[in-house]
C-alpha positions in Angstrom: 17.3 -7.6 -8.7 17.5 -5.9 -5.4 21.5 -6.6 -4.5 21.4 -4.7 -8.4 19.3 -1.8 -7.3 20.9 -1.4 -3.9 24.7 -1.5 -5.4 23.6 1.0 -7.9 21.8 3.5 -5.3 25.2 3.3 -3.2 27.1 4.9 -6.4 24.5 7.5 -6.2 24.7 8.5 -3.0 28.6 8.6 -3.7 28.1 11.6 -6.3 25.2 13.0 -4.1 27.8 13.4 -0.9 30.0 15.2 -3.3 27.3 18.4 -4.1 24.7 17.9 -0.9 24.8 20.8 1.3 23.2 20.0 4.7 23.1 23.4 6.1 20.8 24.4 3.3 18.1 22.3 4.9 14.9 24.1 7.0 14.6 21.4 9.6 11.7 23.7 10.7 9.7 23.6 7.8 6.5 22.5 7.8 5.1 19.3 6.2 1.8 18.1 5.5 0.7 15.3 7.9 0.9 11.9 6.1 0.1 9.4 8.9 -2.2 11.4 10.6 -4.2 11.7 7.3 -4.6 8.2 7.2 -4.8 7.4 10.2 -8.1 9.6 10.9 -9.5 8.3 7.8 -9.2 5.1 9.5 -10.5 5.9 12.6 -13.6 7.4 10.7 -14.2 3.8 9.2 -13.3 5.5 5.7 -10.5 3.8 3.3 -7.2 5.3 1.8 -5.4 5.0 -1.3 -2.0 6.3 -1.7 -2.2 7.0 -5.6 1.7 6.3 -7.4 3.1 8.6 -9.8 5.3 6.0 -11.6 6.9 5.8 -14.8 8.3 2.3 -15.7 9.1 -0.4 -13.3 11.8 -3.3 -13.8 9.0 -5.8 -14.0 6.6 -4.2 -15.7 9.1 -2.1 -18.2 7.7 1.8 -19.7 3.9 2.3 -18.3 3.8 5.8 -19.2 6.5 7.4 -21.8 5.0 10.4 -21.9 3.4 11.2 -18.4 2.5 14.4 -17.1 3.4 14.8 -13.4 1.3 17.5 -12.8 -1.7 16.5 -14.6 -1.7 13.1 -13.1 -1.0 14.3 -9.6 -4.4 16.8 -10.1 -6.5 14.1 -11.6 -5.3 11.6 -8.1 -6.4 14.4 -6.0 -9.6 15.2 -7.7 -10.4 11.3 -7.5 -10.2 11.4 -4.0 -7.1 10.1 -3.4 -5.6 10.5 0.3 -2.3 10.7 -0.5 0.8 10.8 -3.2 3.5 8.6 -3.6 6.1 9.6 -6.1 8.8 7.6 -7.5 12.3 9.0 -7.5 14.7 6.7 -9.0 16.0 7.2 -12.0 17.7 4.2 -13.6 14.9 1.8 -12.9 11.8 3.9 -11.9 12.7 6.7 -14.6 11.6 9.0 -12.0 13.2 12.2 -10.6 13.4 14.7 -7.5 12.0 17.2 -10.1 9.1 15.0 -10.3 8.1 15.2 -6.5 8.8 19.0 -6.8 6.2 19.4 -9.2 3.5 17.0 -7.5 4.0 19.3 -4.7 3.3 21.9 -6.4 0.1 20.8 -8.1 -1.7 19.4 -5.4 -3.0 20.0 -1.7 -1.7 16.1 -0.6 0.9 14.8 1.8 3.5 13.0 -0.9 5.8 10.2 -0.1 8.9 9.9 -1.6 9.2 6.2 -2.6 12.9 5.2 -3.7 15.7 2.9 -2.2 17.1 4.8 0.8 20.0 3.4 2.4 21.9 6.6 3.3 21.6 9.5 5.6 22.0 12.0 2.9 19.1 10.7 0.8 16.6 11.6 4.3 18.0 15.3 4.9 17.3 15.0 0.9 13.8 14.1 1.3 13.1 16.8 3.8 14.7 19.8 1.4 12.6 18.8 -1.4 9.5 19.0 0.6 8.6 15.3 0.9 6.0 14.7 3.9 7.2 11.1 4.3 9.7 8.5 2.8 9.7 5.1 2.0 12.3 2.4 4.3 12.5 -1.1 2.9 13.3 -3.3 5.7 14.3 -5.9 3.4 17.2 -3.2 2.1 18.4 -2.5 5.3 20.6 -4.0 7.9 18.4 -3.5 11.3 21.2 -0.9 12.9 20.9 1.2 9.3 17.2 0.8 9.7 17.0 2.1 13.0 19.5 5.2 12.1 17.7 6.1 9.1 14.2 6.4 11.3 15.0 8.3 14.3 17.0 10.6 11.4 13.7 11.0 9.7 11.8 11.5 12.8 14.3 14.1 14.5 13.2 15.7 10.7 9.6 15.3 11.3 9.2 13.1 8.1 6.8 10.4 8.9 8.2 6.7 7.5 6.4 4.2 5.9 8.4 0.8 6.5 8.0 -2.0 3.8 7.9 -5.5 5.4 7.7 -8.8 3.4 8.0 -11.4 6.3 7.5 -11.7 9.8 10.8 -11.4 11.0 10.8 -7.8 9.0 7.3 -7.0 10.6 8.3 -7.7 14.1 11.2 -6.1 13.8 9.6 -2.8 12.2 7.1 -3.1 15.2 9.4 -3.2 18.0 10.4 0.1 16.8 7.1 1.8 16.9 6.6 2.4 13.4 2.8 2.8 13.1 2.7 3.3 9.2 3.1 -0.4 7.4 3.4 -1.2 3.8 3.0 -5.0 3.3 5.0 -6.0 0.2 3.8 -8.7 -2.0 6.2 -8.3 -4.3 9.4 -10.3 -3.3 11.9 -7.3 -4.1 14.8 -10.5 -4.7 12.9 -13.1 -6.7 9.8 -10.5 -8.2 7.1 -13.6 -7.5 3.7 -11.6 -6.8 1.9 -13.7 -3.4 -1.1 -12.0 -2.0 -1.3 -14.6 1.0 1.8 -12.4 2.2 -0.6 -9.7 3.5 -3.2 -12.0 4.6 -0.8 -13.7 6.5 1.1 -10.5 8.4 -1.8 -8.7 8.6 -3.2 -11.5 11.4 0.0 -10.6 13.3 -1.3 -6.5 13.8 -3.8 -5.7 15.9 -3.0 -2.5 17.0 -5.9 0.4 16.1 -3.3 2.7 15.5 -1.6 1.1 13.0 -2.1 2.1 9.4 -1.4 -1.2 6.8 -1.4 -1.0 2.9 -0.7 -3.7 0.6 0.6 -3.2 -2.8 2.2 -5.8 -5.1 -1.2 -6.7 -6.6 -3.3 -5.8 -9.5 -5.7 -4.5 -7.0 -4.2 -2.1 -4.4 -5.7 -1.7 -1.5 -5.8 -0.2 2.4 -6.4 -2.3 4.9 -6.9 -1.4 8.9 -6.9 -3.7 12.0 -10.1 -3.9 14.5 -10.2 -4.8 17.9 -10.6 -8.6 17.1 -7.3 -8.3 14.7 -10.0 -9.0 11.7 -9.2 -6.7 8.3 -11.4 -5.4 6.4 -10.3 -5.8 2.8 -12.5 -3.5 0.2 -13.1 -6.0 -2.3 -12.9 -3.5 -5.3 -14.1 -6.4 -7.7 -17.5 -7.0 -5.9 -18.6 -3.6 -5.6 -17.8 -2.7 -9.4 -20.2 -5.9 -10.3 -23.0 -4.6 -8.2 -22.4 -1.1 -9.3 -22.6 -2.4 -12.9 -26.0 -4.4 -12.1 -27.1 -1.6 -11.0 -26.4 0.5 -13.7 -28.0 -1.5 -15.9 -31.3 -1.9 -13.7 -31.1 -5.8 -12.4 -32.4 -6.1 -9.0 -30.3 -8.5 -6.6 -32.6 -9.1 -4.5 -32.7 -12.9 -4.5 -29.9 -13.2 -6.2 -27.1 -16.3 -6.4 -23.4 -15.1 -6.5 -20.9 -16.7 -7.8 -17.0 -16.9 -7.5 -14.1 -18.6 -9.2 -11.6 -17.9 -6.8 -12.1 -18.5 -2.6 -12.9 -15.5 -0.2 -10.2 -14.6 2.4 -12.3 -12.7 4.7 -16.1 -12.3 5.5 -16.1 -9.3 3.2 -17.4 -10.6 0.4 -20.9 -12.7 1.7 -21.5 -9.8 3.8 -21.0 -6.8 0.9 -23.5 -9.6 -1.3 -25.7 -9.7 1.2 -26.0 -6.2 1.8 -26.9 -6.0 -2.1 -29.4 -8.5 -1.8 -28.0 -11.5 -3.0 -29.2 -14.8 -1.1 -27.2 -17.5 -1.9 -23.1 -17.9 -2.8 -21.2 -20.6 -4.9 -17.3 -20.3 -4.0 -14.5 -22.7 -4.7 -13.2 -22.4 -0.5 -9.8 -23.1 0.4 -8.6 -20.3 2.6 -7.0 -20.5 5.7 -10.4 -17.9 6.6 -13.0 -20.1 5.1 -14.7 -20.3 8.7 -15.5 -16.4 9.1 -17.8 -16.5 5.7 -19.2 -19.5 7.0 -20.1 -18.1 10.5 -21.6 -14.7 8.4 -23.4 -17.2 6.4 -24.8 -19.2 9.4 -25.7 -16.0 10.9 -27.6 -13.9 8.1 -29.4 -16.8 6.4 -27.5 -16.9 3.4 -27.0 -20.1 1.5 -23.4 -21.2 0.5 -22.2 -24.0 -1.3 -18.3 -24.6 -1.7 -17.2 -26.3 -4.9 -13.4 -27.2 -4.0 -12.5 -26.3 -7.8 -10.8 -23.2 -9.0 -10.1 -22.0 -12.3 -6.6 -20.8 -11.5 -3.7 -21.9 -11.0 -0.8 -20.0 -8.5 
């Protein structure tokens, strides 16, 4: 699917060369400050979410026929989302550049423009339209083109997140300095959905400074690195569950959790027993099964590991 995407977007750019006009371009105007955005919220212990204005998808087909740009981009911001990301391709994402014009327009947030950009034209583009950052997918690019397309985009302050769905993409992304990560775990050539993909990379990035997302998953979520190279996933599932408890006035407090499906970080034991929950029943099996161990051994909390889960990869 992607040699299909990519072959497509390069007949594109052909008919874009023949109208673009690069001297129409302000390379001094301003942008809104995507990174940094994130990055303080990160630094303030506070998580992100870079909310998607999307149409269809190739995987997923039509999500929304009818939807309204604007509107959508006003109720993100109003939700408290940190940032936009706005799909521009057309034959695939049914998107549009008129589409990031008008979530510009609507909102106060920096907005990433998130299409397949293999050409030079499609950067000066993205910085005539207003975009505050664009998209590179490592796994689209040769590592020359890469490189070209990223010191382009910087020489236009736009900021760059780089998409990564293996090592060998992630070191490479990281030897350039790129500081804003989006781990994939979508594979953009076969479409098979792994979430070990970001637990995996994200062992490999310690740096403070580094900003990671993962998307690919029914839950999306930010992640950022600590000094020990731990992440700390939001565990969106949990917290709804003890919200929803609490709504409907049970008291915790003693209570015995239960999970069909192993914990990959600490998260989870320690958000439970923050809620009051005492003991924790959990199928185990991943590669971080010692970290909720080590929280259980240290706060008191009982855990027993069943070995079975009821589904299957």
């Amino acid at each position: 699917m992607l040699d299909e995407i990519i072959k497509n977007k390069l007949k594109e750019v052909s008919q874009l060369k023949s109208s673009f006009d690069i001297s129409k371009i302000d390379i001094s105007a301003p942008k809104k400050p995507f990174y940094e955005t994130l990055l303080l919220r990160q630094r303030s212990k506070k998580n992100s979410i870079i909310a998607e204005i999307k149409k269809r998808s190739p995987s997923k087909g039509v999500l929304d026929s009818n939807l309204n740009v604007s509107e959508k981009a006003l109720q993100y911001e109003a939700g408290g989302a940190s940032c936009l990301s706005v799909l521009t391709d057309k034959d695939y994402f049914s998107g549009s550049i008129d589409d990031l014009l008008v979530a510009k327009k609507s909102v106060n947030l920096p907005v990433l423009r998130k299409d397949f950009i293999i050409d030079e034209l499609q950067v000066y583009q993205s910085k005539m339209i207003g975009a505050d950052c664009i998209l590179l997918i490592a796994s689209a690019l040769s590592h020359k083109l890469f490189e070209e397309l990223y010191s382009l985009a910087a020489s236009l302050n736009l900021d760059v997140l780089a998409e990564v769905h293996n090592i060998d993409e992630l070191d490479f992304v990281k030897s350039l300095g790129i500081k804003l990560l989006g781990i994939n775990n979508r594979n953009l050539k076969t479409f098979e959905v792994d979430i070990n993909t970001s637990v995996h990379l994200s062992e490999s990035i310690t740096d403070e400074e580094t900003v990671i997302f993962s998307e690919g998953t029914k839950l999306f979520f930010s992640s950022q690195p600590n000094p020990s190279g731990e992440l700390q996933f939001i565990v969106n599932q949990l917290n709804q569950s003890i919200e929803k408890a609490k709504h409907f006035g049970f008291d915790l407090t003693g209570a015995v959790m239960a999970s069909d499906a192993f914990f990959p970080f600490q998260d989870c034991v320690k958000i439970a027993n923050n809620a009051g929950i005492i003991a924790v029943i959990q199928p185990g099996g991943s590669i971080k099964d010692q970290l909720s161990i080590d929280y259980c051994n240290g706060n008191n909390l009982a855990m027993v590991m069943t070995g079975v889960r009821h589904f299957k990869h």
